[in-house]
C-alpha positions as CSV (number, residue, x, y, z in Angstrom):
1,X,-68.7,-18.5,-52.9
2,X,-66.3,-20.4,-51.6
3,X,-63.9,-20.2,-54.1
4,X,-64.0,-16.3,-53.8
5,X,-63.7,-16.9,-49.7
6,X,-60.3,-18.9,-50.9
7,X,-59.0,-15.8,-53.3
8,X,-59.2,-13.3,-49.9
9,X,-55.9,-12.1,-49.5
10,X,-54.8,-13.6,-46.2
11,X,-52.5,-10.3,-45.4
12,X,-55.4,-7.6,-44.6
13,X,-56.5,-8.7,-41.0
14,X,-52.8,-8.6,-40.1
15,X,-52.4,-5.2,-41.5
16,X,-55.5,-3.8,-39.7
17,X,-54.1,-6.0,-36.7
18,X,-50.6,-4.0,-36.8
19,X,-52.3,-0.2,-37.4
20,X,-54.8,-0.5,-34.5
21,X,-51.6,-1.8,-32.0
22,X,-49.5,0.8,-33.1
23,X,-52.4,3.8,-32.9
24,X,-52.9,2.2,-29.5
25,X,-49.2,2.6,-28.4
26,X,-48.4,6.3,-30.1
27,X,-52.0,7.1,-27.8
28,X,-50.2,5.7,-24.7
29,X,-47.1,7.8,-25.5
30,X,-49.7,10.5,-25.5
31,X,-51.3,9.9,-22.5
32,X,-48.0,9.2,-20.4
33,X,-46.4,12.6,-21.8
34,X,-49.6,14.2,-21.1
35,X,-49.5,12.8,-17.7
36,X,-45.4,13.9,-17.1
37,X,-46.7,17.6,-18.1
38,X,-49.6,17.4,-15.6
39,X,-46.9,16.5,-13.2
40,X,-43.9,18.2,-14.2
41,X,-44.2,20.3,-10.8
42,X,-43.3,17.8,-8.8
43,X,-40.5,16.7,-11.0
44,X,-38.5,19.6,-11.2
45,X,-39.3,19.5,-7.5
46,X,-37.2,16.4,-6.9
47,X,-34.7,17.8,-9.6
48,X,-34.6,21.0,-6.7
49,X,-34.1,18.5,-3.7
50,X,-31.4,16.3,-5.8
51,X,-29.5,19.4,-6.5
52,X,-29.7,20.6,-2.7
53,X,-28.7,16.9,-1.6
54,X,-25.8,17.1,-4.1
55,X,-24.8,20.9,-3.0
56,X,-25.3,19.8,0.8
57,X,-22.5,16.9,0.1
58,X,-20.0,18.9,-2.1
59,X,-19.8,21.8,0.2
60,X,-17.4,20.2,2.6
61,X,-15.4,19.5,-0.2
62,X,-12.1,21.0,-0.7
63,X,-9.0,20.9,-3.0
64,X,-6.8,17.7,-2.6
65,X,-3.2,17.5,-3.1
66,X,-1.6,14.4,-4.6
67,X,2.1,13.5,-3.1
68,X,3.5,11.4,-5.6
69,X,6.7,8.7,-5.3
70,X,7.9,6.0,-7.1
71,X,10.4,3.2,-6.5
72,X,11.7,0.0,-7.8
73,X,14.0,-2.8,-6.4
74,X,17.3,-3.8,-8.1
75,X,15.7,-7.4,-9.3
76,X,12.7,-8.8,-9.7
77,X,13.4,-11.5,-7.1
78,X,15.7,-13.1,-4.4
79,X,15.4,-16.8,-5.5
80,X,17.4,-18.9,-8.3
81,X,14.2,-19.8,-9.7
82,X,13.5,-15.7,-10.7
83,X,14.8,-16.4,-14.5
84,X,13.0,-19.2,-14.8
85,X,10.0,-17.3,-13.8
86,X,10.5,-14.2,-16.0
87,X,11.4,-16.4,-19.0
88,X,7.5,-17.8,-18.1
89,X,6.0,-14.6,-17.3
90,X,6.5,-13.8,-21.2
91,X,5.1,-16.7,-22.6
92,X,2.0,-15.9,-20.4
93,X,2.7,-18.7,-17.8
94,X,3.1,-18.0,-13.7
95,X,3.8,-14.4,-12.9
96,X,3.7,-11.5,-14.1
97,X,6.6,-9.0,-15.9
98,X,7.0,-7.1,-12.1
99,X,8.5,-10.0,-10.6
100,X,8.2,-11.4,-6.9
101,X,9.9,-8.3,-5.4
102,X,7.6,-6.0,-6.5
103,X,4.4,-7.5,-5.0
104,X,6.4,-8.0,-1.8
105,X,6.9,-4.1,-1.1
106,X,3.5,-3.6,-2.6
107,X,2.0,-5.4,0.2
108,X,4.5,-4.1,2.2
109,X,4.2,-0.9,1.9
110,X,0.6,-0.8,3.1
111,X,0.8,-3.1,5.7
112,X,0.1,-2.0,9.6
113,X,3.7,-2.4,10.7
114,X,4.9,-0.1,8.2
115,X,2.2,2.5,8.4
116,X,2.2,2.6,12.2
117,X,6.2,2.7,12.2
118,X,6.0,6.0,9.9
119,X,3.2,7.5,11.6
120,X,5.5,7.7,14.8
121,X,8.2,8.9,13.6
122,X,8.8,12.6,14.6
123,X,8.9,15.5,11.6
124,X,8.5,18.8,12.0
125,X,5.6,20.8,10.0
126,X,4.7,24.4,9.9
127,X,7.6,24.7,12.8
128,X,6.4,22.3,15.7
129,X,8.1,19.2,15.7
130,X,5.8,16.2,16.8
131,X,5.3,12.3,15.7
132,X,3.3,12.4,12.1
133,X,0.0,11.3,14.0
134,X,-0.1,13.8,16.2
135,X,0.0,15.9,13.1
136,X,-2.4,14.1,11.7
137,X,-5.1,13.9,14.2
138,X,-4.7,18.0,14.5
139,X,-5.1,18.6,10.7
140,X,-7.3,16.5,10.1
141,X,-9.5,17.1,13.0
142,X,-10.3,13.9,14.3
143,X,-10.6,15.0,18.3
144,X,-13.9,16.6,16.7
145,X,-14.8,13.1,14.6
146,X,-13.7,11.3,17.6
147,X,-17.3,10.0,19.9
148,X,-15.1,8.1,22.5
149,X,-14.4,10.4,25.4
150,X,-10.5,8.2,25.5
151,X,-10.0,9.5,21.9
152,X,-11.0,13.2,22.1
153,X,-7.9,14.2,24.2
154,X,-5.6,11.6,23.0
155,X,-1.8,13.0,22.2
156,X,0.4,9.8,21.1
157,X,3.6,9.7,22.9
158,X,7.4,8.9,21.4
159,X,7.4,5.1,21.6
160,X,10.7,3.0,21.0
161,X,8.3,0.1,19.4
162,X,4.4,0.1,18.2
163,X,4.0,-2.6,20.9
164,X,4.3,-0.2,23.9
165,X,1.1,2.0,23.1
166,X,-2.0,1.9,25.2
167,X,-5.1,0.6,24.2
168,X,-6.7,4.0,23.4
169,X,-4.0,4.6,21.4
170,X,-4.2,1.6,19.9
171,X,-7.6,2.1,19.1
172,X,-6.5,5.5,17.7
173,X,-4.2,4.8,14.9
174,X,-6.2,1.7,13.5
175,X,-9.1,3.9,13.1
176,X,-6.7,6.3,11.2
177,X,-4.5,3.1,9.2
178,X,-8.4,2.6,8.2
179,X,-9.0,5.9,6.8
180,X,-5.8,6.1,5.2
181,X,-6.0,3.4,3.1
182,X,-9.7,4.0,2.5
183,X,-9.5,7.8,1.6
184,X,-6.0,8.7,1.0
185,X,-3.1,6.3,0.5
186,X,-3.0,4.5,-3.2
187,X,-0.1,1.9,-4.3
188,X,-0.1,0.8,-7.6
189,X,2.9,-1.7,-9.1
190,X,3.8,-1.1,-12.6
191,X,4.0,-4.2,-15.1
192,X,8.0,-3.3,-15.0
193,X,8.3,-3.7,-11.4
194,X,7.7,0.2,-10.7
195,X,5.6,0.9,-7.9
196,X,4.0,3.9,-6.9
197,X,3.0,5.5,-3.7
198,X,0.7,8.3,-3.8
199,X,-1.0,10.5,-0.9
200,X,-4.3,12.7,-1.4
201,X,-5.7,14.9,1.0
202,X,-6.2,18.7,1.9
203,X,-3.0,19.0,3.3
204,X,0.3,19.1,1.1
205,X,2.8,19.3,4.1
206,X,1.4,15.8,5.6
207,X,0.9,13.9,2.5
208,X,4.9,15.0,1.3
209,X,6.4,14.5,4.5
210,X,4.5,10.7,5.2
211,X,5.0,9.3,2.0
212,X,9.2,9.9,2.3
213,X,8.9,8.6,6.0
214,X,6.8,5.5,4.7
215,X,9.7,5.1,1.8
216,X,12.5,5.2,4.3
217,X,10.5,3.1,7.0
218,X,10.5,0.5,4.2
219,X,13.1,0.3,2.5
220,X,14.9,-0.2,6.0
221,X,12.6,-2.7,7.3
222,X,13.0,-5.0,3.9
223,X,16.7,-4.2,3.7
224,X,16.9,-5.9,7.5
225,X,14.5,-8.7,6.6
226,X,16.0,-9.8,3.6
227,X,20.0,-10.6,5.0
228,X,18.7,-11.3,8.0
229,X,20.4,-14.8,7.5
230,X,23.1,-13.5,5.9
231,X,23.7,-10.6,8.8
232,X,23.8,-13.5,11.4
233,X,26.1,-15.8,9.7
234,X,28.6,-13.0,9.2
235,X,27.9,-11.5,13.2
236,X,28.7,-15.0,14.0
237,X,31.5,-15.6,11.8
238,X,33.3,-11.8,12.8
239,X,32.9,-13.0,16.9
240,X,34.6,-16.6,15.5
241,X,37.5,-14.2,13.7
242,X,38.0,-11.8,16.8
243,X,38.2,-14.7,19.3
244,X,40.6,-16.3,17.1
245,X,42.8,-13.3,16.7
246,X,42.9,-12.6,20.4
247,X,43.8,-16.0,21.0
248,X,46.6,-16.0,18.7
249,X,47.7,-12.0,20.1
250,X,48.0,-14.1,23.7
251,X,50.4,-17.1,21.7
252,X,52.7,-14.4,20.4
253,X,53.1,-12.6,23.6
254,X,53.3,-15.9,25.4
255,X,56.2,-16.8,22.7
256,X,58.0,-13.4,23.1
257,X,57.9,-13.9,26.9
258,X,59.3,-17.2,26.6
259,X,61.8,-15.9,23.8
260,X,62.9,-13.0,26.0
261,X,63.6,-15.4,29.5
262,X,65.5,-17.8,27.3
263,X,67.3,-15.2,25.7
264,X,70.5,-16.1,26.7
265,X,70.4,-19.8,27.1
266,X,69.1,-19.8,23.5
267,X,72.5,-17.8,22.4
268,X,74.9,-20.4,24.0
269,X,72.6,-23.0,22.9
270,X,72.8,-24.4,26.3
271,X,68.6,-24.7,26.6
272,X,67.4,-27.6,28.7
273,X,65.3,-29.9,26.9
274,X,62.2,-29.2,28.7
275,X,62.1,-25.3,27.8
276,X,62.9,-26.0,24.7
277,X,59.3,-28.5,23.9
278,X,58.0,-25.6,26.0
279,X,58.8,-23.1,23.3
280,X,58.5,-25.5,19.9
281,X,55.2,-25.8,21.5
282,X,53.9,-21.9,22.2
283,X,55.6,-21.5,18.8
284,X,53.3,-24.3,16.9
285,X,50.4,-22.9,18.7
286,X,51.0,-19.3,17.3
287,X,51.7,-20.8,13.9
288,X,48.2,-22.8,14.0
289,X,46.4,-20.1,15.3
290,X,48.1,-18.0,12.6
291,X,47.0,-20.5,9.8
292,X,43.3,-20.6,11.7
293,X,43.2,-16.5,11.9
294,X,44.0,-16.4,8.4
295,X,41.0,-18.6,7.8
296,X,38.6,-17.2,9.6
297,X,39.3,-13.4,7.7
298,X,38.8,-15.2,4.4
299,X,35.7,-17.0,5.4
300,X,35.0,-13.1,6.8
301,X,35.4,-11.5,3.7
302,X,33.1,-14.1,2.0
303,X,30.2,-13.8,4.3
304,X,30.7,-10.0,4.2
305,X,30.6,-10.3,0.3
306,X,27.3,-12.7,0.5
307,X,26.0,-10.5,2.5
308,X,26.6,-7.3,0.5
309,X,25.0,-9.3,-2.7
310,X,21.9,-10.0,-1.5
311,X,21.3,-6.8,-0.1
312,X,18.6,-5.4,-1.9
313,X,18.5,-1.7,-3.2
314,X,15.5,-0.1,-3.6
315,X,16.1,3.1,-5.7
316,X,13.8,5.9,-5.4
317,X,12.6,7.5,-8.9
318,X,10.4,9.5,-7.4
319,X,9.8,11.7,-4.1
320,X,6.5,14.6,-3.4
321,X,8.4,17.9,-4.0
322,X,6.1,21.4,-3.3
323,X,4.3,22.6,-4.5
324,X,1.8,19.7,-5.0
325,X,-0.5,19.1,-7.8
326,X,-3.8,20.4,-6.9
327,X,-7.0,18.6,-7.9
328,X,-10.0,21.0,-7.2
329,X,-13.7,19.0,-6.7
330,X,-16.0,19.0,-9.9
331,X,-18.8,19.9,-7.9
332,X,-20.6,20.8,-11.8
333,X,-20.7,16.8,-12.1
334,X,-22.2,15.9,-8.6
335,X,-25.1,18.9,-9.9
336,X,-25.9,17.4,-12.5
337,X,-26.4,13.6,-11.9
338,X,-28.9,14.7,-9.2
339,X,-30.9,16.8,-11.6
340,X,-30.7,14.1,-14.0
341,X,-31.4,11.4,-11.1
342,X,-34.1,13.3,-9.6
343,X,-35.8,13.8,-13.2
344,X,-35.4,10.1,-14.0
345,X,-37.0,9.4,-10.1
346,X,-40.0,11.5,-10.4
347,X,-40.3,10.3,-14.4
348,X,-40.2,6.8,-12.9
349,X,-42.9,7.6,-10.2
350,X,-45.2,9.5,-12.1
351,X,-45.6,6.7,-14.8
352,X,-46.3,4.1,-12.0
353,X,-48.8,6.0,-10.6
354,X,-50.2,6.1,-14.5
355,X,-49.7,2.8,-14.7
356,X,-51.6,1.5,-11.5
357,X,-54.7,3.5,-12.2
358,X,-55.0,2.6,-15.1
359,X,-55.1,-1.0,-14.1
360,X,-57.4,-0.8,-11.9
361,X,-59.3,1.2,-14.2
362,X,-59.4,-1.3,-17.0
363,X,-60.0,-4.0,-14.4
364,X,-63.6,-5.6,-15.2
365,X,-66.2,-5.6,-12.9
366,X,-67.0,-8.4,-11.1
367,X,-70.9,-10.3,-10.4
368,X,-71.9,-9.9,-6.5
């Protein structure tokens, strides 16, 4: 008996084990899909309200416009160490291929100073000439958006700097640098040193119109910047020249004065001694004044030259030209994830509701 217990084949428990578990599992399939059908009314009701959510949120929706520009610099950077740094950038060390110049008008170009600069400049749009927020606040409705009573009126006024508004306007244009950059404005730097402006909205006119403005308002502001130095050593070096050369106008009319009342005495070489140290010595202060003008024009034309040389250029590739490209809403896509999110929501609730009941249902009683 035993020996026949030991020649049992160990194997046939296990495979009754496995076909009970998965008859037990196919029968929970069952019961769940059984369940679903029971329920599928209020399924395809929360597919209904998904879809009238999604329709409800696309129906403000309207075709956007993209202005598109692009721009690069005439070097990667300003600094003796910028070949050093590309030479890096290609083994995989430091910085990247777009060089420092690049991420400089990439933050730039995004920054408050410049997008409050170009949003007061004036342009003119459908015929009324007025500063670019103005333009935008009427397009784009926001006296409607607006809650604050100091906002729903508000017309910006011509400003000669951004620090002379008022606090409500002030208020104002941050709330609409905000929305700009949240909804609308996109830069993007290209791995060669191209960067990209672009503008989306409903309105073609505005997003053309700011993105040239914002391109101008830059490329001035980093121009100024960037020979600053070089713009004051020259100013100061052009004032040094002009004083020079007026000095040295008043030593040749000093010496033709003195040239013409000794005219005479000079001819019969009967000068008196005095007049003539008076003249050797107008003369020698024309001819070092002379020496000194000449100078101060060459050390001129050097700053001048420093100056033009590390002037940055930033050439436009790119500027918005009308018609823009349209981009129309796929309102089909927003449909159909709230079908499928409502039908995978009331899926999800209906089989926790299954599940929970029968839990407690299998739950054992318990002795009093």
């Amino acid at each position: 008996m035993d020996s026949k217990s030991a020649q049992t084949p160990i194997h046939s428990p296990a495979s009754t084990s496995s076909a009970i578990t998965l008859r037990q599992f196919l029968t929970i399939l069952y019961d769940y899909f059984k369940e679903l059908v029971r329920n599928s009314l209020w399924i395809g009701l929360l597919c209904v309200g998904a879809f009238m959510l999604a329709k409800w949120y696309t129906a403000d929706m309207k075709v956007k416009y993209l202005a598109k520009s692009s721009f690069m610099t005439n070097s990667d950077s300003g600094g003796s160490m910028s070949g050093i740094m590309q030479l890096a950038g290609q083994f995989g060390i430091g910085g990247g291929k777009n060089g420092v110049n690049a991420d400089k008008l990439g933050e730039l170009i995004g920054s408050q100073q410049m997008v409050f600069k170009t949003l007061l400049k004036k342009v003119e749009i459908e015929g009324q000439e007025d500063l670019l927020v103005n333009h935008y606040i009427k397009i784009f409705n926001k006296h409607d958006d607006w809650e604050s009573e100091e906002l729903r009126d508000l017309q910006f006024r011509p400003v000669v700097h951004q620090d002379s508004l008022s606090f409500a306007e002030n208020k104002a244009i941050l709330k609409i640098y905000d929305e700009m950059l949240a909804k609308y404005m996109h830069v993007n730097i290209g791995q060669s040193g191209i960067i990209r402006a672009n503008f989306e909205s409903n309105s073609p006119l505005f997003g053309k119109f700011f993105i040239e403005e914002l391109i101008v308002t830059l490329r001035d502001f980093y121009v100024n910047k960037t020979v600053e130095q070089q713009k004051i050593a020259y100013e100061v070096i052009s004032h040094r020249t002009d004083s020079i050369y007026n000095r040295l106008l008043g030593a040749d009319h000093s010496l033709a004065e003195w040239l013409e009342s000794n005219k005479k005495p000079l001819m019969a070489r009967t000068i008196k001694a005095d007049k003539k140290i008076k003249g050797e010595q107008i003369q020698r202060s024309a001819e070092i004044l002379g020496v000194m003008y000449e100078e101060a024009v060459r050390q001129r034309e050097i700053a001048r030259m420093n100056m033009i040389n590390n002037t940055p250029l930033i050439q436009v590739i790119d500027l918005p030209r009308l018609p823009l490209k349209e981009r129309k809403p796929n309102k089909l896509s927003y449909y159909l994830m709230a079908i499928l999110f409502g039908g995978l929501l009331g899926v999800s609730l209906v089989s926790l509701r299954k599940m929970i009941k029968d839990a407690f249902r299998n739950e054992p009683a318990t002795d009093s």
